[in-house]
Each structure stands twice: as structure tokens, then as C-alpha cells.
KEDO-760014 format. One record per atom (N, C-alpha, C): x, y, z; chain; atom name. Coordinates in pm, 1 decimal. Layout:
<pts>
X; Y; Z; A; CA;
...
</pts>
This chain:
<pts>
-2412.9; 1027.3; 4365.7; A; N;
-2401.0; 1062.8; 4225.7; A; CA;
-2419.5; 936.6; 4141.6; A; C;
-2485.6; 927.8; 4052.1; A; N;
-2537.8; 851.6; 3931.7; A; CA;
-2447.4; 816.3; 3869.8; A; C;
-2374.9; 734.5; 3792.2; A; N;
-2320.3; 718.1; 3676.2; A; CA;
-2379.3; 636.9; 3579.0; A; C;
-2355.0; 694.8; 3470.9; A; N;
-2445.4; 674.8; 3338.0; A; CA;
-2367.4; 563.2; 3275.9; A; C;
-2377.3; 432.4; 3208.0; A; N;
-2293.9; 367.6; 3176.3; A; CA;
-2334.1; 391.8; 3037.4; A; C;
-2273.2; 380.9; 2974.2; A; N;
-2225.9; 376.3; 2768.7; A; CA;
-2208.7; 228.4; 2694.0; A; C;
-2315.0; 184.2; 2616.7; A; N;
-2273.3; 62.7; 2566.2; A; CA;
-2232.3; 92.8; 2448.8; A; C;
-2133.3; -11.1; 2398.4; A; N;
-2021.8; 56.0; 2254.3; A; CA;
-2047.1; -94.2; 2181.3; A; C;
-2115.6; -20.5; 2050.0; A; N;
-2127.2; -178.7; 2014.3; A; CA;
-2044.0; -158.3; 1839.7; A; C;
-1968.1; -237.2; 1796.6; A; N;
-1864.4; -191.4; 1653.7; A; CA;
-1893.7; -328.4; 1553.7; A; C;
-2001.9; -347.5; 1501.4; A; N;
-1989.5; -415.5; 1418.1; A; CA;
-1922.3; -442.7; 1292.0; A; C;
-1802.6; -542.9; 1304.3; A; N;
-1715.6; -531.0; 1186.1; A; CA;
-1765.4; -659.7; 1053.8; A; C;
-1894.6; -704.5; 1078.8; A; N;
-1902.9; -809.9; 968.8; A; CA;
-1892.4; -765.6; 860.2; A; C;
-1924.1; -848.8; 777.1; A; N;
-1965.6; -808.5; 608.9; A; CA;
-2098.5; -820.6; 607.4; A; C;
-2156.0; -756.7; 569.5; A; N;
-2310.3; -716.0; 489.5; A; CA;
-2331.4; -786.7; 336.4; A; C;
-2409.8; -908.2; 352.5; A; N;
-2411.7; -950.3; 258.2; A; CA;
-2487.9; -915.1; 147.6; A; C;
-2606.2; -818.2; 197.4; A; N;
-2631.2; -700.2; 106.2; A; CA;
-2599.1; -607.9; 31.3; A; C;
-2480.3; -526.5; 123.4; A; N;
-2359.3; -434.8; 21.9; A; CA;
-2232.3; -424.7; 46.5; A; C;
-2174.5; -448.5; -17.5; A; N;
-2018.9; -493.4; -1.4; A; CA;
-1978.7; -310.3; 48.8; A; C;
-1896.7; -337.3; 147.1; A; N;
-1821.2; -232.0; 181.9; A; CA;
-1682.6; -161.9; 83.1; A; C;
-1723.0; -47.4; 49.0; A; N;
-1628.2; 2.5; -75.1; A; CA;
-1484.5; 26.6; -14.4; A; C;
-1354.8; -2.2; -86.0; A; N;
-1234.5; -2.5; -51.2; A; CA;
-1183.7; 90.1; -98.8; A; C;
-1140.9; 140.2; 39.6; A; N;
-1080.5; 289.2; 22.9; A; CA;
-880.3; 307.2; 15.5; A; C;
-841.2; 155.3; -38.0; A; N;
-735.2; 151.0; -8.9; A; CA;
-633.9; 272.7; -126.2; A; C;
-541.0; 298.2; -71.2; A; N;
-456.3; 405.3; -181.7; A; CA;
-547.2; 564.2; -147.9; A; C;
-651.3; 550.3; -61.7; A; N;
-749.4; 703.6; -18.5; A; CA;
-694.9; 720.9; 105.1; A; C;
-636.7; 675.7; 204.0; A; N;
-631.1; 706.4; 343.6; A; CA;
-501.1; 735.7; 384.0; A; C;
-490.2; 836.8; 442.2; A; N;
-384.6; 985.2; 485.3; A; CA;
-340.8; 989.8; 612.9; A; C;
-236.2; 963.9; 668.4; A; N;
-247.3; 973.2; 824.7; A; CA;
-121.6; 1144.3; 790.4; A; C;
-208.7; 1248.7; 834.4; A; N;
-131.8; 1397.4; 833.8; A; CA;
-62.2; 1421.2; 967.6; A; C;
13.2; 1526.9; 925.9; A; N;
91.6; 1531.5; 1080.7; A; CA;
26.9; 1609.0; 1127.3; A; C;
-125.5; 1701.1; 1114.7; A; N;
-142.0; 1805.3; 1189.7; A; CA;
-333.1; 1738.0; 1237.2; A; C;
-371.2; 1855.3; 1292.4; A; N;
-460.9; 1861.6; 1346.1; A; CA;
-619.5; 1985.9; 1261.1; A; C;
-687.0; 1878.9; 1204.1; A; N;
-820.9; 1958.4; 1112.6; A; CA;
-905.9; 1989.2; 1242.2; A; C;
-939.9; 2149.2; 1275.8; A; N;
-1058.5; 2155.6; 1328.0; A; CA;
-1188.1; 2158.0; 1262.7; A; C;
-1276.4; 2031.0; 1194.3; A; N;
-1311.0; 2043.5; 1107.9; A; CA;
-1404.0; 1864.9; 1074.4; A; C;
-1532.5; 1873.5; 1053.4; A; N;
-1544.6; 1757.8; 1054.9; A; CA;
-1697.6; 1722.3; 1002.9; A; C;
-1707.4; 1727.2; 876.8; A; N;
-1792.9; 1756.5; 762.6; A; CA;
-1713.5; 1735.8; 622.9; A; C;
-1794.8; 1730.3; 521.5; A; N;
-1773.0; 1718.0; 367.4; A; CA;
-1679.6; 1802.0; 313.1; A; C;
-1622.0; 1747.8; 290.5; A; N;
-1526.5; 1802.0; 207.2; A; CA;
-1391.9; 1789.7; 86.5; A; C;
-1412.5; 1889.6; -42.6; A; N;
-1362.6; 1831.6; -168.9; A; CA;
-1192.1; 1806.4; -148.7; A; C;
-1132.5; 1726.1; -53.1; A; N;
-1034.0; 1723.6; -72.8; A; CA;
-952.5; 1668.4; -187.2; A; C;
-1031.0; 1582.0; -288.4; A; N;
-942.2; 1532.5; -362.0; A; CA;
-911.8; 1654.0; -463.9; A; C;
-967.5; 1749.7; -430.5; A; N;
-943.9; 1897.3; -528.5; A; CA;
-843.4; 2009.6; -485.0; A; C;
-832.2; 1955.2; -391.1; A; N;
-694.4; 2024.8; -301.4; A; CA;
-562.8; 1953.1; -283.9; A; C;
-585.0; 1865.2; -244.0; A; N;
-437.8; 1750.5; -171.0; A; CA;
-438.8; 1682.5; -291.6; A; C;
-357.4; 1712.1; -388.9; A; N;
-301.8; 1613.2; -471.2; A; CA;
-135.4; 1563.4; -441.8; A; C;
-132.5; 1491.9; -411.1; A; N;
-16.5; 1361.3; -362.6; A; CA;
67.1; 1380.4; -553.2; A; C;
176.3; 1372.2; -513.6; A; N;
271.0; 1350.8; -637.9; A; CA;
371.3; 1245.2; -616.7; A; C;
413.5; 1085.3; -715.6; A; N;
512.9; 1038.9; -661.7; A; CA;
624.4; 1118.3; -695.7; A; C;
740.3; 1064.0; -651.0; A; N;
884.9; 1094.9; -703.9; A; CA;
877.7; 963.9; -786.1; A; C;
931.5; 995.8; -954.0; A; N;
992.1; 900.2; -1016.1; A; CA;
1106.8; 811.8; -910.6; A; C;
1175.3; 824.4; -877.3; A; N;
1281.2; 717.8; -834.1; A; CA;
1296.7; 669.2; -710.9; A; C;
1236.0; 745.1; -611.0; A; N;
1205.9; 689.5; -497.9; A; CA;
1126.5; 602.4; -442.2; A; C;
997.2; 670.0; -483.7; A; N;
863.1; 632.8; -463.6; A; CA;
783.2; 649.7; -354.0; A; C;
848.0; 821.9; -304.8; A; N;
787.7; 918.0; -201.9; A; CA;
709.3; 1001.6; -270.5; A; C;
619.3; 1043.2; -197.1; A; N;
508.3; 1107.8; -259.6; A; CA;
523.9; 1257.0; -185.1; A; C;
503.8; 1346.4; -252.6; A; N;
520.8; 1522.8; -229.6; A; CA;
361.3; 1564.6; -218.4; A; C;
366.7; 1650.4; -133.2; A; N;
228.2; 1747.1; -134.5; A; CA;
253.6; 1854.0; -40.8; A; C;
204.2; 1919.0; -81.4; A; N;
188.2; 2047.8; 39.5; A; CA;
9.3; 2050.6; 83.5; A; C;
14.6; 2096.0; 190.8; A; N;
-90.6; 2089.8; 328.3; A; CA;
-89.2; 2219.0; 379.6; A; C;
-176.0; 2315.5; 320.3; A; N;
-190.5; 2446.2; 388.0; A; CA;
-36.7; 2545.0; 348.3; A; C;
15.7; 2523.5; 255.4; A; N;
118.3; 2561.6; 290.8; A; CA;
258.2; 2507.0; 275.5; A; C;
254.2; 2405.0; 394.9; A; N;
350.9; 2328.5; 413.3; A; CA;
391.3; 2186.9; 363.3; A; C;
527.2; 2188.7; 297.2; A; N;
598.9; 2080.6; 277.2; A; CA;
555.5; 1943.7; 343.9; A; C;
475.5; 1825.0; 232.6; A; N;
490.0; 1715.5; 305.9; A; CA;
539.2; 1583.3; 230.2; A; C;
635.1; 1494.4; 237.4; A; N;
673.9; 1370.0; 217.0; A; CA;
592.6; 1261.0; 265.3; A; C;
544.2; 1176.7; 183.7; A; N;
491.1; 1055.1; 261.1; A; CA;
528.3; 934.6; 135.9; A; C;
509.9; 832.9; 231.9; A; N;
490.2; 647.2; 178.4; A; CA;
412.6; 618.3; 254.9; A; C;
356.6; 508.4; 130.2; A; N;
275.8; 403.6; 186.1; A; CA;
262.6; 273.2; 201.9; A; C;
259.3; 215.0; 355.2; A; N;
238.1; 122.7; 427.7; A; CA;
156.1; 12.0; 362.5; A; C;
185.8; -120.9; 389.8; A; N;
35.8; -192.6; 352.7; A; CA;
1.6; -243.0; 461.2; A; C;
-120.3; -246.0; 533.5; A; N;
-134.7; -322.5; 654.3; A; CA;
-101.1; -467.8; 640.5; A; C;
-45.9; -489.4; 775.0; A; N;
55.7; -655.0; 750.2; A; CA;
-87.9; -744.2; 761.3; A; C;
-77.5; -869.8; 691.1; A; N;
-140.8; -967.0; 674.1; A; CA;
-164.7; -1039.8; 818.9; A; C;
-272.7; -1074.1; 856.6; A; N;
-398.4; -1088.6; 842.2; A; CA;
-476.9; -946.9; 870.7; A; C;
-431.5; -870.3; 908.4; A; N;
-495.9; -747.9; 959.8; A; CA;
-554.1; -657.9; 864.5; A; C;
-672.3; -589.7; 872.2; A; N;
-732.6; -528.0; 767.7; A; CA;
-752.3; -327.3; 858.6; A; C;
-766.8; -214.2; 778.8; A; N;
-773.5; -114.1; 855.9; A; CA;
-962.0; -67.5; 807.7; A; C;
-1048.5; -55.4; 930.1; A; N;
-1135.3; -27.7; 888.1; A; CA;
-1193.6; 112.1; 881.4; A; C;
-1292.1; 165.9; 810.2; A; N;
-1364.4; 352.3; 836.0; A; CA;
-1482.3; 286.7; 886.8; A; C;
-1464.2; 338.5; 1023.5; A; N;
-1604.3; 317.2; 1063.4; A; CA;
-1721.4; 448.7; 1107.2; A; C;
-1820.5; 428.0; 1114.0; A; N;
-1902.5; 514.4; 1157.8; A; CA;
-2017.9; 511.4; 1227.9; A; C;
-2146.0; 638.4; 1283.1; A; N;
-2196.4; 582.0; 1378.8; A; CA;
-2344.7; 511.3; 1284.2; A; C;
-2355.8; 389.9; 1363.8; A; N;
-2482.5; 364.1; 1276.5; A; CA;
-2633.0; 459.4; 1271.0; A; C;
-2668.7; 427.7; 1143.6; A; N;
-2790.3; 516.6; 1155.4; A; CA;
-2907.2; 416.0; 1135.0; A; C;
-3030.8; 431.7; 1218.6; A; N;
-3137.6; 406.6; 1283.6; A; CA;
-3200.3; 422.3; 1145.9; A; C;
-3288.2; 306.6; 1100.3; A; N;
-3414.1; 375.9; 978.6; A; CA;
-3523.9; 373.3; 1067.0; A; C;
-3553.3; 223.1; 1119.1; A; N;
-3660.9; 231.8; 1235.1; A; CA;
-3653.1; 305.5; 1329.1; A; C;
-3733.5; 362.2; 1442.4; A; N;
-3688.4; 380.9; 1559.4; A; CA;
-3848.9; 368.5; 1636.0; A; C;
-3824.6; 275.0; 1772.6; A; N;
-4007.1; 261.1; 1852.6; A; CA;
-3917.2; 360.5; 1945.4; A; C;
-4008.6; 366.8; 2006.8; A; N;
-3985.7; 459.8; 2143.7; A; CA;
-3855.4; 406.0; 2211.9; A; C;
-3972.7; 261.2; 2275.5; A; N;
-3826.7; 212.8; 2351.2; A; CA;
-3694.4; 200.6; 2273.5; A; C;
-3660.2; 191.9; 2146.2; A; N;
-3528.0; 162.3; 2076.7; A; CA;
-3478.2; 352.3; 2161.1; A; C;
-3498.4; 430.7; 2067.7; A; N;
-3485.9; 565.4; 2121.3; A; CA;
-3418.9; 584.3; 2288.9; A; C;
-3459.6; 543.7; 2383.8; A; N;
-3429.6; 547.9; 2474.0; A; CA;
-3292.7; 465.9; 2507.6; A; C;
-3264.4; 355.3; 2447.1; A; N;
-3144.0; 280.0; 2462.7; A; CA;
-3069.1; 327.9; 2335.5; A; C;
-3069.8; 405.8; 2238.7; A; N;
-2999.8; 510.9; 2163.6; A; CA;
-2958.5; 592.1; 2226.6; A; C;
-2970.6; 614.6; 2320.9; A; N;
-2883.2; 742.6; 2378.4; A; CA;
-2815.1; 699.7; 2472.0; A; C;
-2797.5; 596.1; 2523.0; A; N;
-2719.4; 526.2; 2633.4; A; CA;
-2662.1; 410.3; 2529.8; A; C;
-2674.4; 439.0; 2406.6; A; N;
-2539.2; 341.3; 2385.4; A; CA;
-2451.1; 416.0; 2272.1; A; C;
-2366.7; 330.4; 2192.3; A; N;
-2331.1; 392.6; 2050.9; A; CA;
-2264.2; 260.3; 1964.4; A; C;
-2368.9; 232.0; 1847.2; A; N;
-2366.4; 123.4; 1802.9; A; CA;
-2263.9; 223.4; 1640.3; A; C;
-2185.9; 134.4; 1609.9; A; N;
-2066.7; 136.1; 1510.2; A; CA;
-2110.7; 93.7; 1402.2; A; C;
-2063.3; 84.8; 1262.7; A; N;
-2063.5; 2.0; 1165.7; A; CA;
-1951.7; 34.9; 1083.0; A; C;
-1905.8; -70.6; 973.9; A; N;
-1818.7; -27.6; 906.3; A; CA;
-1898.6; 28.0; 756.7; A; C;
-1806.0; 128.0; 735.4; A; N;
-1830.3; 238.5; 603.3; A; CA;
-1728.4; 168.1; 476.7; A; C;
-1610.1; 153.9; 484.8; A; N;
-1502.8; 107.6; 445.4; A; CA;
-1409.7; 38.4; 462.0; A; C;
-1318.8; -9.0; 372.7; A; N;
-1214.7; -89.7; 453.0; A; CA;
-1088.8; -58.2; 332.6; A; C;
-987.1; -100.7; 439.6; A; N;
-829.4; -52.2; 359.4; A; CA;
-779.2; -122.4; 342.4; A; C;
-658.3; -160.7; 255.8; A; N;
-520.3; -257.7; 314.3; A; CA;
-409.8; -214.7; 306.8; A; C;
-396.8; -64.1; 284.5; A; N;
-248.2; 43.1; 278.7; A; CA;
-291.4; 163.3; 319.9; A; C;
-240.3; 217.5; 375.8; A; N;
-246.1; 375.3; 382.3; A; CA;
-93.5; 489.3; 357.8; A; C;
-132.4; 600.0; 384.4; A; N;
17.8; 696.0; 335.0; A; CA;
8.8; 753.6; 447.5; A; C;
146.6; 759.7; 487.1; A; N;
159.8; 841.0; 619.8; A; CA;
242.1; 983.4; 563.7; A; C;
257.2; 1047.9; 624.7; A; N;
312.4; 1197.1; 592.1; A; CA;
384.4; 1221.6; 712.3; A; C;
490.3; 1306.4; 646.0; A; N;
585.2; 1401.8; 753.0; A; CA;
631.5; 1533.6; 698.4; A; C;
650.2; 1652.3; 772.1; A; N;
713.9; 1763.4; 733.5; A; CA;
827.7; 1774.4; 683.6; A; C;
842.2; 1835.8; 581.8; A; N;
990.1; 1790.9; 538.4; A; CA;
1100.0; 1721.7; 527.2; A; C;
1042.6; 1578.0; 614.9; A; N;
1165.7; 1526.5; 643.6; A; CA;
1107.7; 1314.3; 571.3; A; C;
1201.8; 1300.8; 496.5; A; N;
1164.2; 1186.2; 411.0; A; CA;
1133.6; 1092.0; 534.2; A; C;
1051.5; 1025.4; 470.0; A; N;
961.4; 910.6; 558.9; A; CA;
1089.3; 811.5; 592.7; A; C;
1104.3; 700.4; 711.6; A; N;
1181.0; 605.0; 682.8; A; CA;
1113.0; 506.0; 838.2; A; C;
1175.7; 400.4; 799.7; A; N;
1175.9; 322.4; 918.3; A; CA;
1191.3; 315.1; 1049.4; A; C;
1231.4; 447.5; 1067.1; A; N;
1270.2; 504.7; 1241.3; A; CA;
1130.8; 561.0; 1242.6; A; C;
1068.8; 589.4; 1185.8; A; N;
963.6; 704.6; 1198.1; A; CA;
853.7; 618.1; 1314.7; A; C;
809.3; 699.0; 1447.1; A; N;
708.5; 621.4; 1483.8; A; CA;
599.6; 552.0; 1445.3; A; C;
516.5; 609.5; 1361.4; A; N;
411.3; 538.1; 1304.2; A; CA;
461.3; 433.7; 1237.1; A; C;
575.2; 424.3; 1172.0; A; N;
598.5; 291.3; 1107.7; A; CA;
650.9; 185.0; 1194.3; A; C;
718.8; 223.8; 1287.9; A; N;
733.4; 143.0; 1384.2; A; CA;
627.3; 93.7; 1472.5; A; C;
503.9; 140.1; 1461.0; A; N;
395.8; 97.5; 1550.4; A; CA;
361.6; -10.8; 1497.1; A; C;
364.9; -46.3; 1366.5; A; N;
354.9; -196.8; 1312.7; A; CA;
403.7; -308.6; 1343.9; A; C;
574.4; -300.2; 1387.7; A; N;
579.7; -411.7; 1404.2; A; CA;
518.0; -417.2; 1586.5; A; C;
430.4; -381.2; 1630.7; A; N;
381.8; -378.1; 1775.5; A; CA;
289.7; -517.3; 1715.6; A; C;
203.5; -529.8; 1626.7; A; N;
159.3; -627.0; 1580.9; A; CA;
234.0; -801.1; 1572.3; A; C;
339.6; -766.7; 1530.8; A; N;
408.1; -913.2; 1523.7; A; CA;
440.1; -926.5; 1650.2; A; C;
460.0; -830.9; 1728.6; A; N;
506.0; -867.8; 1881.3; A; CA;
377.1; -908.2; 1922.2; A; C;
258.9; -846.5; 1938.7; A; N;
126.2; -910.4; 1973.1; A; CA;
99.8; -1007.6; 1929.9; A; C;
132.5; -1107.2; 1869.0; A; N;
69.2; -1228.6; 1800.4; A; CA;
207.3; -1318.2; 1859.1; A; C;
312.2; -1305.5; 1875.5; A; N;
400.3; -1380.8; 1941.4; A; CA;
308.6; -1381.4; 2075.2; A; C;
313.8; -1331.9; 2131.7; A; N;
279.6; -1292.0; 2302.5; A; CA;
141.7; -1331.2; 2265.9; A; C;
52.2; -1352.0; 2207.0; A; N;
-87.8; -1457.0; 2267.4; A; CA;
-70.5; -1556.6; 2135.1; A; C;
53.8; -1596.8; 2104.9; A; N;
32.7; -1725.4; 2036.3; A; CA;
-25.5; -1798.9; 2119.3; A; C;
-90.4; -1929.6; 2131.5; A; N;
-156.9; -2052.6; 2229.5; A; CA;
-6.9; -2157.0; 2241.9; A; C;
42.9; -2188.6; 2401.6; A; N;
176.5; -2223.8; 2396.3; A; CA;
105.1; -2418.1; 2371.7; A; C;
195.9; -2460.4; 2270.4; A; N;
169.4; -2610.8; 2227.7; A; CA;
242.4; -2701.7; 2301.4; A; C;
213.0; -2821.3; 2298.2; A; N;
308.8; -2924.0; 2419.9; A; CA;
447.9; -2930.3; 2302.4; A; C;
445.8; -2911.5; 2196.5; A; N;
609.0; -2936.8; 2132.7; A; CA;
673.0; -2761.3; 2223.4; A; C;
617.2; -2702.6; 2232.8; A; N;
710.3; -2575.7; 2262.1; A; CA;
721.6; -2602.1; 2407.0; A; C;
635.0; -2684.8; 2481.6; A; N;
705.7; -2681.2; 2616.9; A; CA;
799.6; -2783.5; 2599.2; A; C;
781.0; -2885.7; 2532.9; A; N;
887.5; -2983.7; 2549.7; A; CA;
1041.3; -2949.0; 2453.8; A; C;
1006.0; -2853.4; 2398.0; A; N;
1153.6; -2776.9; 2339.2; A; CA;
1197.5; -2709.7; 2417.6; A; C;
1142.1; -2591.0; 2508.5; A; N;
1173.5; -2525.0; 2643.9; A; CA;
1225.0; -2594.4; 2728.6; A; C;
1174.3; -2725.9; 2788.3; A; N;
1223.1; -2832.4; 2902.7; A; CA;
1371.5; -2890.1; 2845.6; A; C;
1378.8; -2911.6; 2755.3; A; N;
1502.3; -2962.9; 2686.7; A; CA;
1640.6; -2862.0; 2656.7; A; C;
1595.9; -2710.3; 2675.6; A; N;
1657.6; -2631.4; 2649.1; A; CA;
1724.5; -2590.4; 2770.8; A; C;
1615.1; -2609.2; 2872.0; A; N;
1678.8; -2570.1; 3051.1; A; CA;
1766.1; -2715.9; 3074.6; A; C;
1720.4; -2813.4; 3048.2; A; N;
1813.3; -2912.7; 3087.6; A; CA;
1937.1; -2937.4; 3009.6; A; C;
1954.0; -2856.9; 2893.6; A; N;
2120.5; -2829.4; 2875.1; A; CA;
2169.1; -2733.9; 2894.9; A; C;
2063.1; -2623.6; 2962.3; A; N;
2191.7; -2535.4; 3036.7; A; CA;
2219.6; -2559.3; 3193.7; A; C;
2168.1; -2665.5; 3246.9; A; N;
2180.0; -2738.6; 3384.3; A; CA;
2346.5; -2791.5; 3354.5; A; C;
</pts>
């Protein structure tokens, strides 16, 4: 049996041709599942309301009750919309390595988004907000270790000797 390998290529530069439009204060993380994946007028449907005093935002979704806040992605990190690139040229041979790969580009970029929950006010226990600080733990854990941090470590075992 054959296996077909897949090349994944995600270009995140900047285009110094057209600046990528910022979709920050546009992007929704819902609690449910759209079967559905085409155009569509949502800003004519989902209107988001704050609360004066909180500064939770109300909407209903089909129906149902939703609460959300919004996050800002932590610094240095940016959230991107990406999509699949589209081909203006195409020779033959390009065509043929188009279908054995899938080359990316970015559409947009964020630096907050709103998360949502069912009825129940957003807070700091909530998983998705907790998936953030997974970030500060990742950047501890491949900091590059420096000779002052080993020689603060060595000094630290030899006073608990």
C-alpha cells in the first residue's frame, strides 16, 4: 500500500503589498458547533450587547442565552485567520504538486477575541481562559538556560547540602 504524503506550507509573513486587515473586536469563539461553511450576514444576526457595569457582553445564538468577555492575546503573541492560498498562475507541473500539498496564507490578524458560554458568566476557571496561561508556561520551559541561572542553581544545591 502507497502512502500519499501532504506538504503543509502556512505562510505567516507580512505582504508588503497589502497589509492584512485586523479583525480584532470581530472574532467569536461559540460554544456550539455550525454545520455550515460559506458567507454569511452574521453581523445582521449576532449582535453582542455590553452590560453597563460589568463589561460582559449578552447575545443569544439560535435561541440560546450567551455571556461572553474578551481576552486580549498576551504579548508577544498575535491570533491569525488563515486560509487556503489561491493559485493566479498555474503550469501543469505547479497543478500536480497542488494537490499533494496545501499551501496557507494569512487573511487576517487579531489581538483579542470574545469567548462565550451558556448562561453561565464567563470567569477565570473557565477552560479556554485558562488555556492562556499554557503560554507563559511554554516560554518558561524553552527559555535558553544562561550560565548566571546555572550558577544560581549550583549555589542553591550547595546550601541545601
Amino acid at each position: 500500500m502507497e502512502m500519499e504524503i501532504l506538504e503543509t506550507e502556512i505562510n505567516l509573513s507580512v505582504k508588503e503589498e497589502e497589509e492584512e486587515e485586523d479583525v480584532s473586536g470581530k472574532v467569536h469563539q461559540l460554544p456550539c458547533t455550525v454545520k455550515y461553511n460559506g458567507p454569511s450576514s452574521v453581523s445582521h444576526y449576532f449582535k453582542p450587547k455590553p452590560t453597563p457595569t460589568t463589561g460582559i457582553q449578552h447575545s443569544f445564538f439560535r435561541g440560546r442565552n450567551l455571556l461572553g468577555t474578551t481576552l486580549p492575546i498576551p504579548h508577544p503573541y498575535s491570533g491569525f485567520v488563515i486560509g487556503k492560498k489561491s493559485f493566479v498562475k498555474r503550469k501543469a507541473s505547479d497543478m500536480s504538486e497542488e494537490k499533494n500539498s496545501s499551501c496557507w496564507e494569512v487573511k487576517a490578524k487579531f489581538q483579542n477575541l470574545t469567548y462565550w458560554n451558556h448562561d453561565t458568566l464567563p470567569s477565570n476557571d473557565d477552560a479556554f481562559s485558562r488555556s492562556f496561561h499554557w503560554l507563559s508556561v511554554a516560554e518558561a520551559l524553552h527559555k535558553p538556560v544562561t550560565a548566571e541561572d546555572l550558577v544560581s542553581a549550583s549555589m542553591a544545591l550547595k546550601k541545601m547540602d
